[in-house]
C-alpha atoms as a printed R data frame, in Angstrom:
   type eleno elety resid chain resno       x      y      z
1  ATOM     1    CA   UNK     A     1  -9.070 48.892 31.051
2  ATOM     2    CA   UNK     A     2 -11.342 47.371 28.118
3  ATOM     3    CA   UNK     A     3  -9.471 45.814 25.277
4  ATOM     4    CA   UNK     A     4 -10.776 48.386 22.834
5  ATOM     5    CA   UNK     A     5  -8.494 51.432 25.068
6  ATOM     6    CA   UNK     A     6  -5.354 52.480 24.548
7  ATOM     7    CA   UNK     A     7  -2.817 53.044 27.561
8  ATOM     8    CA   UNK     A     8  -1.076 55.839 25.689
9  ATOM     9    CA   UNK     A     9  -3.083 59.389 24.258
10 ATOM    10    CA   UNK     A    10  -1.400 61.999 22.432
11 ATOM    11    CA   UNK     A    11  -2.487 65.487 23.328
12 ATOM    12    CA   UNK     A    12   0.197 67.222 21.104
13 ATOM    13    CA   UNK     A    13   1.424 67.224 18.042
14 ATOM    14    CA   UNK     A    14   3.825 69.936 16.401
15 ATOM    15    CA   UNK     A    15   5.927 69.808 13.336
16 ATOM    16    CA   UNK     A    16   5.959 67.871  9.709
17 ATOM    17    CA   UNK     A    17   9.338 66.288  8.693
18 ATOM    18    CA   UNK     A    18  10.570 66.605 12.301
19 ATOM    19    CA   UNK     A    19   8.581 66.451 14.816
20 ATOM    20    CA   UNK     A    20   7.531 66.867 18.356
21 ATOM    21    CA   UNK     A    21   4.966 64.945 20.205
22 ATOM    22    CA   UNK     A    22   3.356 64.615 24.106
23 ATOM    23    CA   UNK     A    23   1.604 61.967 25.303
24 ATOM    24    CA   UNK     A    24  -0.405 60.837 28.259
25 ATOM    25    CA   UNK     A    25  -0.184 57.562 30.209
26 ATOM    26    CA   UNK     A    26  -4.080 56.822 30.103
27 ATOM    27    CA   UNK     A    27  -3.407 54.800 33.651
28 ATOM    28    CA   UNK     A    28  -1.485 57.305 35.330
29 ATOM    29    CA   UNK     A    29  -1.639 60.426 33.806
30 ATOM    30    CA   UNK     A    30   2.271 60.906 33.262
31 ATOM    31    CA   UNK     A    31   3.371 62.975 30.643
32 ATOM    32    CA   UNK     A    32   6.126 62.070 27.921
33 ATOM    33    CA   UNK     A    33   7.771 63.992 25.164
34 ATOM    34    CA   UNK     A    34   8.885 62.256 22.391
35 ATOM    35    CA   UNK     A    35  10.492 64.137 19.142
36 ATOM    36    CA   UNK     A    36  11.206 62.534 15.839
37 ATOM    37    CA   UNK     A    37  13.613 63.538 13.060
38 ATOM    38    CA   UNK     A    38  14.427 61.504  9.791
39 ATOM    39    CA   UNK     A    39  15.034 57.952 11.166
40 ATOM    40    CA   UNK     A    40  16.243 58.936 14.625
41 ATOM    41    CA   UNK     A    41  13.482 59.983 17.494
42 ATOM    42    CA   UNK     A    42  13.887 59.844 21.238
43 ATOM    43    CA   UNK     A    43  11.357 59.713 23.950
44 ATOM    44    CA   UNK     A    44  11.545 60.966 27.784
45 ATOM    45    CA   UNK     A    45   8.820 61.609 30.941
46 ATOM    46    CA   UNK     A    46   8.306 65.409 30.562
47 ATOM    47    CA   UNK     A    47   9.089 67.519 33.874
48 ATOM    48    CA   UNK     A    48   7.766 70.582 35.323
49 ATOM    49    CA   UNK     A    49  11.144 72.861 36.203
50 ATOM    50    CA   UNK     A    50  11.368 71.576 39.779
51 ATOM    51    CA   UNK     A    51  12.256 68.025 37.934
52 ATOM    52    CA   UNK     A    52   9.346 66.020 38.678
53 ATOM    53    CA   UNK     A    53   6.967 64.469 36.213
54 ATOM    54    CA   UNK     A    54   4.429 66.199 34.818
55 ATOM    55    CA   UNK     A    55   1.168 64.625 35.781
56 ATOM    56    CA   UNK     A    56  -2.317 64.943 33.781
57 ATOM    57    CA   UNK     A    57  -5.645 64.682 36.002
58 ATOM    58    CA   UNK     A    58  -7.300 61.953 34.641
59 ATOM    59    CA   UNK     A    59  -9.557 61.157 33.014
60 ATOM    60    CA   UNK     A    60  -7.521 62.486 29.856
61 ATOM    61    CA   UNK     A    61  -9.797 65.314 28.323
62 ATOM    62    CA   UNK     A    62  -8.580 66.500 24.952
63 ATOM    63    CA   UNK     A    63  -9.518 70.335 24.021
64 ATOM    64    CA   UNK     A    64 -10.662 70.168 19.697
């Protein structure tokens, strides 16, 4: 990975004051959520419902 790349992509964004984020491991395509409110925010690998990591094919491809 060149320099110039980040390891971490976010693909979502929702919210203003609080918020609510995902974003992809560029190097192995694991999801995390990560959700922010005043001074306090928390962030955690995001699972499908059978608990296992969510996992983006990679390359990363963002939809505009």
């Amino acid at each position: 990975m060149a320099k110039s790349e980040k390891r971490f992509q976010r693909i979502h964004t929702d919210g203003a004051f609080s918020g609510s984020e995902i974003w992809v491991d560029t190097q192995t395509g694991v999801n995390y959520f990560y959700h922010v409110s005043g001074n306090a925010g928390g962030l955690t690998v995001l699972l499908d419902r059978d608990g296992k990591p969510i996992v983006s094919t990679l390359p990363i491809q963002i939809e505009e």
